[in-house]
N, C-alpha and C positions, 0 to 999 in steps of 0.2 A: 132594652132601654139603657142609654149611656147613666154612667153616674152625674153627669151634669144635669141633666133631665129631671133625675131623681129630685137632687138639690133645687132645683126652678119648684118643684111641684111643692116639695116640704115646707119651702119659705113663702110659698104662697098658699097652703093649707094655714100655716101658724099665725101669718097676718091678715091675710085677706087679699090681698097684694104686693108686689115689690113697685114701690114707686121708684128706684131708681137701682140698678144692678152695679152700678159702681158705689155705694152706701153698705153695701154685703159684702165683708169679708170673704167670705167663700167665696163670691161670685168675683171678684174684682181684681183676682190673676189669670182670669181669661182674657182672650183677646176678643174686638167684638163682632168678628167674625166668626168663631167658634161660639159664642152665645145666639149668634143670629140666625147658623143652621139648627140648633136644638132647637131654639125657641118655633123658628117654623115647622121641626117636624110635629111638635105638641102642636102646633096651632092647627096643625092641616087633619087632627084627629081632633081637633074642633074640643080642646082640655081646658086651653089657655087661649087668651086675644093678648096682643103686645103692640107697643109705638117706640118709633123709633126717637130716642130724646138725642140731636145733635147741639154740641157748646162748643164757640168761638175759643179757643185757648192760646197764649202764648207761651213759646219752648225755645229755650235757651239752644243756640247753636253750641258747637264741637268748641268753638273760639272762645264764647261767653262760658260754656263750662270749664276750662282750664280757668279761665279767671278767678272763675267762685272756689274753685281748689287750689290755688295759690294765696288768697284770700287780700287781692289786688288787683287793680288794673292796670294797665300799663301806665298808664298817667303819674298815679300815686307812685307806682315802684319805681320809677324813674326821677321823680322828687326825690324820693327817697334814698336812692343810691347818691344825687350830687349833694343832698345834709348831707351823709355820713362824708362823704369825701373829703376831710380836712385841708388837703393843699386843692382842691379844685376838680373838676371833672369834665374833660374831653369828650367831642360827640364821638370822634375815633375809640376814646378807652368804654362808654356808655354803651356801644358796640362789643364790646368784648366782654361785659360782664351780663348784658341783658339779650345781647342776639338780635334776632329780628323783633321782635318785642320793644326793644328800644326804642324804634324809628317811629312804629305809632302811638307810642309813650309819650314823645318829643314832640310830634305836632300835637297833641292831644293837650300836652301842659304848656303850650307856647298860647294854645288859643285861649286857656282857661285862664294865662298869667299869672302861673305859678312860675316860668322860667323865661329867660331871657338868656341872648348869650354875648359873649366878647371876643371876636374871630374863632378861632373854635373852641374856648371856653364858654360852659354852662356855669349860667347864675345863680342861684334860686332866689326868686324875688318875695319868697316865706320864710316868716323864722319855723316854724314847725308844721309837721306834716298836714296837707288837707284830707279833709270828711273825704271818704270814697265814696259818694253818692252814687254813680253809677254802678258799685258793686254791690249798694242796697238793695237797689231797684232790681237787680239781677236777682238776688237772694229770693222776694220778693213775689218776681216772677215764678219762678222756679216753683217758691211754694203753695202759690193760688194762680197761676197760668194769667195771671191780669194786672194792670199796673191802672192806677188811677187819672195819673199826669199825664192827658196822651200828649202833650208836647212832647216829653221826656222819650216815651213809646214810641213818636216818630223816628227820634234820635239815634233810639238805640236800633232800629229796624232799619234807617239808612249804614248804620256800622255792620250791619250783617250779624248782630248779637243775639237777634231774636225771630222767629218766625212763627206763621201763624200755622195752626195745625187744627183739627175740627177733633172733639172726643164725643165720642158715640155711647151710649147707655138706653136701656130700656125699660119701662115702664109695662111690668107682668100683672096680669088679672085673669081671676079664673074662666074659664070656657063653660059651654051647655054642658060639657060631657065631661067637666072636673074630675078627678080622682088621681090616690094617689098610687095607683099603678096603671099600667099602660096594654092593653089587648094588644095583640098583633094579631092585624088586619090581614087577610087575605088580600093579594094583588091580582092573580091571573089565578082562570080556571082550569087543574089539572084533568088528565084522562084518568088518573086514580080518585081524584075527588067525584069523578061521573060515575064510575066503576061504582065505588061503595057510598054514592050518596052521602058522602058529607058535604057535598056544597051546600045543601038542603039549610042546612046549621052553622055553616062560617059565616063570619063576620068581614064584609070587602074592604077595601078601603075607598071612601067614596072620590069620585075622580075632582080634581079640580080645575074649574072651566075658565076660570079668572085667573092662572097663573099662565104669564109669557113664557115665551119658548127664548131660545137662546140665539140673539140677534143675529143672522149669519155677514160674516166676514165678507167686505165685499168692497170695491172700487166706487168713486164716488166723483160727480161732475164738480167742478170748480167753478166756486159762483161767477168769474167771469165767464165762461163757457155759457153759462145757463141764462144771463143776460143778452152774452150775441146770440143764443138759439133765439129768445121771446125776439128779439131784433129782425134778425132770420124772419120769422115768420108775421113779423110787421110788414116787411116789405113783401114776404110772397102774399101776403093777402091784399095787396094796392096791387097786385100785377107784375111785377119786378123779376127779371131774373137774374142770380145772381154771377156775376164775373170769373173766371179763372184765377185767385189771386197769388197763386203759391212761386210765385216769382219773385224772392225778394233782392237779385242782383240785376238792377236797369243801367242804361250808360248815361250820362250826362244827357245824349239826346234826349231819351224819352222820359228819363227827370225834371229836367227842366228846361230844354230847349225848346220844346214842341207846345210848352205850355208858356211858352213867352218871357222865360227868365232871362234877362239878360247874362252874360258870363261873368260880369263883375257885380254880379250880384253878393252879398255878405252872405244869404245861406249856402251859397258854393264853396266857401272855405273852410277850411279842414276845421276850425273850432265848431262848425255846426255840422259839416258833412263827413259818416264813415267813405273813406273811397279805399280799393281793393289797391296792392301790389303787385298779386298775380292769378291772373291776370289784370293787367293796370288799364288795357286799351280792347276797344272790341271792333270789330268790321262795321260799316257804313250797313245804313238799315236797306232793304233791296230795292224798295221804292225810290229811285233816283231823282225824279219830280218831286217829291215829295220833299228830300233832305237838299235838294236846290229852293225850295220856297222857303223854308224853316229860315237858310242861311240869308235868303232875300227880306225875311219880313225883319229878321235884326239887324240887319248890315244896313239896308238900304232903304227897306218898306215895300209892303206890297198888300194889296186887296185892300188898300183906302189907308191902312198903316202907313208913318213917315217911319216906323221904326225907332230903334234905341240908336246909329248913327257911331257906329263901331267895329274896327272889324272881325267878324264873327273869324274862331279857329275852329276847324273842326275835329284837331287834337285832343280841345278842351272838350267840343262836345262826346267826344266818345269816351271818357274815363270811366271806369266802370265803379260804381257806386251804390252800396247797401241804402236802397230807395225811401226817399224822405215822409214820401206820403204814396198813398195807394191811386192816385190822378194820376199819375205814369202808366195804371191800369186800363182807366178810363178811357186815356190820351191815346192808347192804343188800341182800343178795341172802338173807338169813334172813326180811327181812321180804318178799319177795316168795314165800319156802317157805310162808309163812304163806295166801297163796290155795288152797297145795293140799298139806298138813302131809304129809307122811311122809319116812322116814329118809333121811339123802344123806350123800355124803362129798365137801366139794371142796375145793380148795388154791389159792393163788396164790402167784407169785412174783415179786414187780416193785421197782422204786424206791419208797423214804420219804424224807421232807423232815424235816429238823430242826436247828435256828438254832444251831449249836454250832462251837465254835475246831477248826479243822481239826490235828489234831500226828499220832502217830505210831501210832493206834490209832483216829481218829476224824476223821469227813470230813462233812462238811455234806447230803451227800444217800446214801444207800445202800439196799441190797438186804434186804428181809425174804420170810422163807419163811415160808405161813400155812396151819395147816392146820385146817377145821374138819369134824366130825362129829355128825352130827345123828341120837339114834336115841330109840326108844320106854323110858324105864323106864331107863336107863343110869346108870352110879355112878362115883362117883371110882376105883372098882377097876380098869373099863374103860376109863379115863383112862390109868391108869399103866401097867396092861397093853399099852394098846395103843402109850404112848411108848415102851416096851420095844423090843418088835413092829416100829415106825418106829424107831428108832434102831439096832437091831442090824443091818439091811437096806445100814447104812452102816458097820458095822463096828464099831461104837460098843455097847459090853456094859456090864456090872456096873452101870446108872445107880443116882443117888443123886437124892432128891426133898425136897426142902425147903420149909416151909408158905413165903407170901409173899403181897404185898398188890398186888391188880389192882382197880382202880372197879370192872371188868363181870363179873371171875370169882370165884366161890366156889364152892367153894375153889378156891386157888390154889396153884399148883407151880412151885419154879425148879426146873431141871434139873441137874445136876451130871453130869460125868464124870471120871475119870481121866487126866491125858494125864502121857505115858509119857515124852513128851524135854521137860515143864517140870518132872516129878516133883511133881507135886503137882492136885488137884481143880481145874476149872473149870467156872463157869455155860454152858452150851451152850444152852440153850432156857428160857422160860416157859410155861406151862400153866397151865389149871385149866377148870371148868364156868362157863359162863355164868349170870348171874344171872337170877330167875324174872323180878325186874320189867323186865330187858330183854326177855326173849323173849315176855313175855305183853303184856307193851306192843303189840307186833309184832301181836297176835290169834293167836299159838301154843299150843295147848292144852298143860297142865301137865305131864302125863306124855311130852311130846317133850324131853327135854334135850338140851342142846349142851356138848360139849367141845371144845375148842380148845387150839392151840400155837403156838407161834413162836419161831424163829432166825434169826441174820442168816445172808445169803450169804455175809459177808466173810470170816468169823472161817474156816468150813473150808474153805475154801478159801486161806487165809493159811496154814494148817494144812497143807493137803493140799500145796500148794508150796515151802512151808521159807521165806516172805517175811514179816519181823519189820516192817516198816515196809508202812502201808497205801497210804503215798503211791506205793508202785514197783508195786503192784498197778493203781492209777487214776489217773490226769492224765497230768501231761504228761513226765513221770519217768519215764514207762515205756517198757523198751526195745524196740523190735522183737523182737529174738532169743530174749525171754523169752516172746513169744506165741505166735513160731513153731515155738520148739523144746521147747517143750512137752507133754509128749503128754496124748491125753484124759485125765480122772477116771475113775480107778476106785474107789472105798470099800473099804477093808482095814482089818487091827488098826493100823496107822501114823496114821492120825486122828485117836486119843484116845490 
């Protein structure tokens, strides 16, 4: 039995209990981690029962305690230096007698209007020194961990003066098996205690079946991960298979030429598009029909197209380009449907590039969900039905559909939803059917149409974890304990 042990026991035979271990002298230069192991080895021999008492406190930083040991704060002492100054006082000589200390002295008494100045003369606009309130409150602190005024409290915790720190104590009361000395319990049974039969008469230590083991160490999904997996498996349960997407360098053709961007388009310039140096340019795609009609449907029209009526370079379309959206995916894998037409459903979900000021809803590279279906004879009806179909799979009902303008789709659909904790409609996805002179460029016969959709990863899943700022989702802002202790995605009515 440690002598701490001892002491727990004595002060809890004398009173009947310790209502709080930091109120006991003895007990109260421990730390409460070393009271926390004794206390549970008595409790686990079932002597004593304990709770853990936690209090909110405030503690003076490194910064606030030099203050209170000078017995001023910068403010005051800097008053105080330009009174005594008889012919006047300099921010330059205020500097040399107060140091760094000075300078937050100086704005500190400039905002309180104790000082003023006259080019680089300091004024004092008092005849004598002011109350050091903020070295009260310090005082204060320090000596009951709480201040009454939380205005004051805010103030001083935006100066970095004070921080909040939690004090732990416990609350001891005697156990079934109280006493003031301690048996040792037998833990394992020896071959000597079998030999001469004293197991017959030890006393074990009973096991305890209610204490956790020691959490093991170990790697952990990242709630965006765990959102594209539920996604993932949204679509493989609709049939969907999903695309090859780990190609994130396309050329100007299969970025946007093939999905009907024109070349003077504004997302083609470098304010919204990464484009590569080196290499800058890539070879013509091998389908020669194919990059002959791409150039025919913008230059001049073709397959019912009049075209954009310009002439196409194919300089521009081969620049090679960190891809905008994952439809350069699509746009490629529809023209390879084209060797053997019939209907398919596939999706991807990968990283897009786009040259944009990173703030607090927008990040230079992110995740789009892409889903296309390709069927015989199909109508905008089947479009909306089936975002219904997809979207309620996630929780997400009542949608709203709004006309809207895409190069490659007609018609086109924003998505709208309801969400419920901004009270008010949001755009959740884009939509609509692919255009004839894309698909028939491709060599797809007429009566195969494509619908298509897309949303970011970011947004429900910002959603789905109550995180307002997307920087604490991605870089380097983000904390371990939010990765780990997070559990998987599930889709409910809380999404929208």
């Amino acid at each position: 039995m440690s002598d701490i042990q001892l002491q727990l026991l004595k002060l809890v035979h004398e009173s009947g209990e310790i209502a709080n271990t930091l109120q006991e002298k003895t007990l109260s230069q421990y730390d409460s981690n070393t009271l926390h192991s004794n206390l549970t080895s008595l409790w686990s021999k079932e002597m004593i029962t304990f709770n853990k008492i936690e209090v909110d406190s405030w503690a003076l930083t490194a910064e606030a305690e030099s203050y209170v040991s000078a017995g001023a704060t910068p403010e005051v002492q800097v008053v105080d230096e330009v009174l005594k100054a008889l012919e006047g006082l300099t921010i330059s000589g205020l500097k040399e007698k107060l140091g760094p200390i000075g300078l937050v002295g100086q704005g500190k008494a400039f905002k309180n209007k104790w000082l003023s100045k006259d080019g680089e003369k300091l004024i004092a606009k008092v005849s004598t020194l002011p109350e050091d309130v903020v070295l009260k409150e310090l005082q204060t602190i320090k000596a009951t961990g709480s201040l009454d005024d939380k205005k004051e409290l805010n103030e001083l915790k935006k100066r970095k003066l004070i921080s909040m720190t939690k004090i732990i104590s416990f609350k001891v009361e005697k156990g079934p098996k109280f006493a003031l000395t301690i048996a040792n319990y037998e833990t394992d049974i020896t071959s000597e205690m079998i030999i001469n039969s004293s197991w017959k008469e030890a006393e074990f230590k009973p096991y305890n079946f209610n204490s956790e083991g020691v959490y093991p160490t170990s790697g952990a999904l990242h709630p965006l991960n765990k959102v594209r997996e539920e996604f993932r498996q949204i679509f493989f349960s609709m049939g969907f298979t999903e695309m090859p997407s780990n190609q994130y360098v396309e050329t100007g053709f299969w970025n946007f030429d093939t999905l009907f961007v024109p070349q003077q388009h504004p997302a083609r310039d470098l304010q919204d598009t990464f484009y590569l140096k080196d290499p800058a340019v890539a070879k013509p795609p091998q389908d020669k029909q194919y990059w002959e009609n791409i150039k025919a449907v913008h230059q001049d029209g073709k397959f019912g197209s009049i075209g954009y009526r310009y002439p196409w370079k194919a300089e521009e379309s081969l620049r090679m380009v960190l891809r905008t959206h994952t439809t350069a995916i699509s746009s490629a894998m529809l023209h390879k449907l084209a060797e053997d037409p019939k209907p398919v459903r596939l999706f991807s979900i990968d990283r897009v590039f786009r040259n944009e000021a990173v703030d607090a809803t927008h990040l230079a590279e992110f995740h789009q969900i892409e889903g296309v279906l390709a069927g015989y004879d199909i109508t905008l009806g089947d479009l909306i039905g089936f975002m219904e179909d997809f979207f309620g799979k996630m929780g997400v009902h009542g949608l709203r559909f709004k006309s809207a303008y895409n190069p490659y789709t007609e018609p086109s659909l924003e998505i709208f939803a309801f969400h419920k904790g901004l009270n008010k409609w949001v755009e959740i996805g884009n939509s609509g059917m692919f255009r004839p002179e894309m698909l028939e460029s491709m060599g797809l016969p007429k009566n195969l149409r494509v619908l298509g959709w897309g949303l970011s990863l970011e947004r429900p899943t910002m959603i789905k974890y109550g995180v307002s700022n997307i920087r604490e989702l991605l870089g380097h802002k983000v904390l371990l304990d939010f990765i780990e202790s997070n559990p998987a995605a599930r889709f409910d009515e809380d999404l929208v």
